[in-house]
C-alpha positions in Angstrom: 218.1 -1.9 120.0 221.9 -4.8 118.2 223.2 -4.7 116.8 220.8 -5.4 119.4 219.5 -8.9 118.4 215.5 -10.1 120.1 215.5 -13.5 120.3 211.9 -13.8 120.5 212.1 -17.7 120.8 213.4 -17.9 124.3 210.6 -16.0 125.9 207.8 -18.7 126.3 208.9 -20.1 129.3 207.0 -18.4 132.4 209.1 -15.9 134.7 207.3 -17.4 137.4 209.5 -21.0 136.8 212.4 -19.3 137.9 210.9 -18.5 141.4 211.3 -22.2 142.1 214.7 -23.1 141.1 216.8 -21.4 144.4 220.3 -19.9 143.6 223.5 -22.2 144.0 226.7 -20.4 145.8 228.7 -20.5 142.2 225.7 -19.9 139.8 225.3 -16.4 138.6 221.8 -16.1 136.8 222.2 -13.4 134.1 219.3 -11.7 132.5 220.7 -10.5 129.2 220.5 -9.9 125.5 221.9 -11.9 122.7 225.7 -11.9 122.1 226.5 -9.9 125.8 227.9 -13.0 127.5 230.1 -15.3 124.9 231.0 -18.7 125.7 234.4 -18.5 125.8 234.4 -15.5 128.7 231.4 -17.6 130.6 234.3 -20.3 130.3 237.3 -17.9 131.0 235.1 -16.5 134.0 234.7 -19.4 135.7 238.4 -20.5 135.4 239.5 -17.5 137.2 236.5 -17.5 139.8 235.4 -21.0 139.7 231.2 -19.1 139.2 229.3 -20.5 136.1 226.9 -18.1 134.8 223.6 -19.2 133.6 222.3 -16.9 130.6 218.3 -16.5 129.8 218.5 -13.6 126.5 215.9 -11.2 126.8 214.7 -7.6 126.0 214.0 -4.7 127.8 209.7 -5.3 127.4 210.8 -9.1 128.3 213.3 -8.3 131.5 210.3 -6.4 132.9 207.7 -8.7 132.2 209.8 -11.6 134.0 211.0 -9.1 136.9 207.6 -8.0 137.1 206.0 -11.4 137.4 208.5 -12.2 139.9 209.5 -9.9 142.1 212.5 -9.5 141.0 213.5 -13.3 141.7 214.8 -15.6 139.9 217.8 -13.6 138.6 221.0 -12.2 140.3 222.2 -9.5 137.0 219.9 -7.8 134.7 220.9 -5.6 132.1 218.3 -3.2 130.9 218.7 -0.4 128.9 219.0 3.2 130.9 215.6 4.5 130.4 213.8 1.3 131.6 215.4 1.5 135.3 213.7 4.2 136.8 210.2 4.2 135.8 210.2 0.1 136.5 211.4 0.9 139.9 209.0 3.3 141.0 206.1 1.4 139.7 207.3 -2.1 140.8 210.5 -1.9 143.4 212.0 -4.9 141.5 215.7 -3.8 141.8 217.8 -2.9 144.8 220.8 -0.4 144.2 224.2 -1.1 143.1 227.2 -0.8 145.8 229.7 1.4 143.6 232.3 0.1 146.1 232.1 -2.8 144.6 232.6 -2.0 141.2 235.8 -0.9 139.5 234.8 2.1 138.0 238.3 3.5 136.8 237.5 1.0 134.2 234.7 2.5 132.7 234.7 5.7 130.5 233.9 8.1 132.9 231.2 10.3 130.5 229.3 6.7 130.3 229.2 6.0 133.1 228.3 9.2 134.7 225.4 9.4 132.0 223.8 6.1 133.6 224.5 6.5 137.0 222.9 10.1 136.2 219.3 8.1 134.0 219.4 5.6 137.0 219.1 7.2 139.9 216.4 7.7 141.9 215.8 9.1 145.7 219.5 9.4 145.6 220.4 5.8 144.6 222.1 4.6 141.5 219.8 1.2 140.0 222.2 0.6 136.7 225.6 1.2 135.5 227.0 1.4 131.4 228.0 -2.0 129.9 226.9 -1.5 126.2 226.2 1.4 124.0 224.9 2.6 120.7 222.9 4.6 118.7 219.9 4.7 116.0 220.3 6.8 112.5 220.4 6.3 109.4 221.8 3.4 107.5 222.6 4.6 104.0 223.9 3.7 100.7 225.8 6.5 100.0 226.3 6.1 96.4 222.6 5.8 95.6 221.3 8.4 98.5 224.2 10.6 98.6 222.0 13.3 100.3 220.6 11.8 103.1 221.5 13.4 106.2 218.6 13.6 108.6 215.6 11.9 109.5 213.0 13.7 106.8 215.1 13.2 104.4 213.9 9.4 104.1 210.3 11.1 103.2 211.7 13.3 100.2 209.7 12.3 96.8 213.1 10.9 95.5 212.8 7.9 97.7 209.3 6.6 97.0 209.2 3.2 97.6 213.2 2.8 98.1 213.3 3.8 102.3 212.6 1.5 105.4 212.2 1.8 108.5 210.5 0.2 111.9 207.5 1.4 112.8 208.6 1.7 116.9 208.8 5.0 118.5 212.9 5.7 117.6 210.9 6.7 114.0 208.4 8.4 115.7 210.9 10.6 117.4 213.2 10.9 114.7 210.1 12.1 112.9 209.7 14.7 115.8 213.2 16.2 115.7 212.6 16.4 111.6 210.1 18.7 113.2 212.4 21.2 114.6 210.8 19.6 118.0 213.1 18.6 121.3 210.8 15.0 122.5 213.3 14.8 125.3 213.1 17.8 126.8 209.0 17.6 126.6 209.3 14.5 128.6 208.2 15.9 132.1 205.1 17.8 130.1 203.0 15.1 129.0 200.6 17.5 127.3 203.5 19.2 125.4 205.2 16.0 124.4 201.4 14.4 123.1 201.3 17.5 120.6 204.9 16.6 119.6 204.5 13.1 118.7 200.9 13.8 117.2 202.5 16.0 114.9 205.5 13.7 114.4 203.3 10.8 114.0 201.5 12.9 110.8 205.0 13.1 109.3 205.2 9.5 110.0 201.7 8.9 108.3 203.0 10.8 105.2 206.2 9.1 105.1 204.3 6.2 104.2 204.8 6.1 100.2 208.0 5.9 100.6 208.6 3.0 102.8 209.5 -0.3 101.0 208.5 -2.4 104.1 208.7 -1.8 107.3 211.3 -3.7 109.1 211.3 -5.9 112.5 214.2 -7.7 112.6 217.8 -6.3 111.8 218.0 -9.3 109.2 215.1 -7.8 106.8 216.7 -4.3 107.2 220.3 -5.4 106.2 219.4 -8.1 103.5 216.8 -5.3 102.1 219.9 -2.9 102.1 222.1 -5.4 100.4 220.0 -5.9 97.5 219.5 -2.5 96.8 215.9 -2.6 97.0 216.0 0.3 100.1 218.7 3.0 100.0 218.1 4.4 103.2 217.2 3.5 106.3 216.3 4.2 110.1 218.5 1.6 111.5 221.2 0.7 113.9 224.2 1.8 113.9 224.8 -2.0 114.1 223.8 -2.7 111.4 226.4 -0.1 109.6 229.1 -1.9 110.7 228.0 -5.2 109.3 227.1 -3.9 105.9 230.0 -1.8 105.7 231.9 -4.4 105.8 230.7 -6.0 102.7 229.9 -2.9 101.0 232.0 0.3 101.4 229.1 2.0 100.4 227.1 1.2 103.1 227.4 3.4 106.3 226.0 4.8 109.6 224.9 8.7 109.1 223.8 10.5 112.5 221.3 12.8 111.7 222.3 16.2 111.8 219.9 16.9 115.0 221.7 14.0 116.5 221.9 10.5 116.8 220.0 8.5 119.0 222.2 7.0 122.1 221.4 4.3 124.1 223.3 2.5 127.1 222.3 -0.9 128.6 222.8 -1.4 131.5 224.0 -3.4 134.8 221.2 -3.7 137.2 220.4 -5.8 140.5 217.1 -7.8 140.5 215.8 -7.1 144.1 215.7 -11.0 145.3 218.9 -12.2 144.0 220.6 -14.1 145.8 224.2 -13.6 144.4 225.1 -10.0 144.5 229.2 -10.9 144.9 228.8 -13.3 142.0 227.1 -10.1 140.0 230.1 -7.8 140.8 232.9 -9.8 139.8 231.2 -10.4 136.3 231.0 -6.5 136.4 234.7 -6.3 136.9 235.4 -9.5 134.8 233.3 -8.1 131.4 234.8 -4.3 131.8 238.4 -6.0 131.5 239.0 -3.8 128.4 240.2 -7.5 126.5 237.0 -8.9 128.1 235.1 -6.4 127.4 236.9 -5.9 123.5 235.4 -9.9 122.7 231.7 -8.9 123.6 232.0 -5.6 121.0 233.2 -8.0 118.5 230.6 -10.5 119.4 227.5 -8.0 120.2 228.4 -5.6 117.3 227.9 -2.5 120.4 230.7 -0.5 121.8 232.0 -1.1 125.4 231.8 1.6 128.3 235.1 0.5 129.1 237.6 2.3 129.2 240.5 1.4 126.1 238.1 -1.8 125.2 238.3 0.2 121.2 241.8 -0.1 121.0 241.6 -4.0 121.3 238.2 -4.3 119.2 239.1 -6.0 115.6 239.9 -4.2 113.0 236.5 -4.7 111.5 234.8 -2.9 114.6 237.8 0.0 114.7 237.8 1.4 111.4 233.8 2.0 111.0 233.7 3.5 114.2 236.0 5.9 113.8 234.8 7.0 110.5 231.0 6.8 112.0 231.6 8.4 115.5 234.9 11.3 115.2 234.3 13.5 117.8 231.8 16.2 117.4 228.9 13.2 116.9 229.5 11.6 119.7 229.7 14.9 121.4 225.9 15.5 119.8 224.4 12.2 120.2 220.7 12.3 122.1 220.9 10.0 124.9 217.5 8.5 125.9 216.1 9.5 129.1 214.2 7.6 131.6 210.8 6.8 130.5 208.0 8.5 132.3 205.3 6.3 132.8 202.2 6.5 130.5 204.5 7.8 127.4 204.8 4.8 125.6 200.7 4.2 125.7 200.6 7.5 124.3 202.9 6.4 121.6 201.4 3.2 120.9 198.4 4.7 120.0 199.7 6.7 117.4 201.7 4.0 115.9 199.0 1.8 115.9 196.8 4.1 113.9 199.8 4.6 111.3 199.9 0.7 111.4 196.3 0.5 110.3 196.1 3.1 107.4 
């Protein structure tokens, strides 16, 4: 979801080749995604706590794939997004909950974390608490789509040919709340949430025409924005904040039902081996001038606490005009994933794919 960035080319190697390589007392084995643990803090980290941290970049359909294969071995911190804890951990038991004892939590902005802790918990247990956070909207030239402000607006007969978006199930759901429909809420009704998202997926279907291309990676979305060729776009908020700052023009709209929030997560594989290790680069990366390098690195705001005070000014002046209060205030925070949604999903997608 980066400013969420997949870097599809580490992924070949096997999860089960990390079953065989034990832990060492000062190796932490971090299961992340790109631009979450910069050099110069892996270095600043182990200067302080003499721990070198060993990073494999991932995504959440990868971290599950290699924790699932595994155990939940061969890795001592994951970070999955919130909605990928709980359903994982039901069907496969591969993390053990957190110690909040451990973890500085005066750090951390308190509505954050408390939205994590509440997505992460099961049987009483937290499984995952905020690092990184963001949201997907619209990304939209203003001066050439001045009246795009929510998610069927990209299917209006003025922007044949000159929208894009990726054909995942954020559109799918935007597509639904275009609808007047509340996906979320439908989540523990699995035959009330397949009606939803068939109807959203025919609003999808006929959105068609007016997609340019559909998009995969956040480079085709933001060089298809810069040449003008698409106007508007489902998109990142990410991606906003790079644009903008080539292009005043260019900026982040939340929808007016609400943008869509996501947190990722820290999380404890069930079999690591080096639980202290994981905590103190919990406390070490929610430093607010820790945590302040990885926004400007990752492009993603920090759940700690004061981190957007020390954020460059590049980061600090979109996200204030982007985020002012009453959007953060309505941004729709995903859920946990029941199990057997996303199949239902896929499906529909997969038909749109094909017409």
């Amino acid at each position: 979801m980066t400013l969420r960035r997949l870097l599809s080319s580490v992924f070949a190697a096997s999860a089960l080749a990390f079953v065989a390589i034990p832990a060492e007392a000062q190796t932490l084995r971090l299961l992340t995604w790109g631009d979450y643990a910069p050099e110069a803090l892996i270095k600043k980290f182990k200067d302080e706590t003499g721990i070198t941290v060993q990073v494999t970049l991932s995504n959440n359909e990868d971290m599950i794939s290699k924790l699932r294969a595994t155990g939940g071995a061969g890795f001592d911190l994951a970070q999955p997004s919130q909605d990928r804890i709980t359903g994982p951990q039901t069907e496969f038991g591969f993390y053990k909950p957190l110690d909040l004892t451990k973890i500085d939590t005066s750090q951390f902005i308190p509505d954050l974390l408390e939205a994590s802790k509440k997505n992460t918990t099961l049987d009483g247990k937290v499984y995952g608490v905020a690092h990184l956070w963001g949201t997907a909207g619209l990304v939209v030239n203003k001066a050439k789509a001045p009246d795009v402000k929510g998610w069927g607006d990209l299917c209006t007969d003025a922007y044949k040919g000159r929208v894009s978006m990726r054909l995942k199930r954020i559109a799918l759901l935007g597509m639904a709340y275009a609808n007047g429909d509340d996906p979320f809420a439908a989540y523990s009704d699995k035959a009330k949430y397949g009606a939803i998202i068939e109807k959203a997926g025919a609003k999808l279907a006929a959105c068609k025409p007016n997609v340019k291309a559909y998009w995969t990676g956040s480079d085709a979305l933001n060089n298809m924005l810069r040449s003008g060729e698409v106007v508007a776009a489902e998109g990142w908020d990410s991606s906003a904040f790079k644009l903008n700052g080539e292009n005043p023009d260019i900026v982040f709209v939340a929808p007016t039902t609400g943008a869509l929030g996501w947190i990722d997560t820290f999380a404890l594989p069930a079999k690591g081996q080096a639980d202290d290790a994981a905590y103190k680069w919990i406390n070490f990366v929610m430093r607010p001038d820790n945590a302040a390098a990885i926004v400007d690195a990752s492009g993603s705001f920090s759940a700690s606490k004061g981190s957007d005070e020390k954020v460059s000014e590049k980061m600090k002046k979109p996200f204030q005009a982007f985020f002012p209060p009453a959007v953060i205030a309505n941004i729709k925070w995903f859920p946990a994933i029941p199990a057997g949604l996303e199949e239902m999903e896929g499906k529909i997608l997969d038909k749109i794919a094909a017409q």
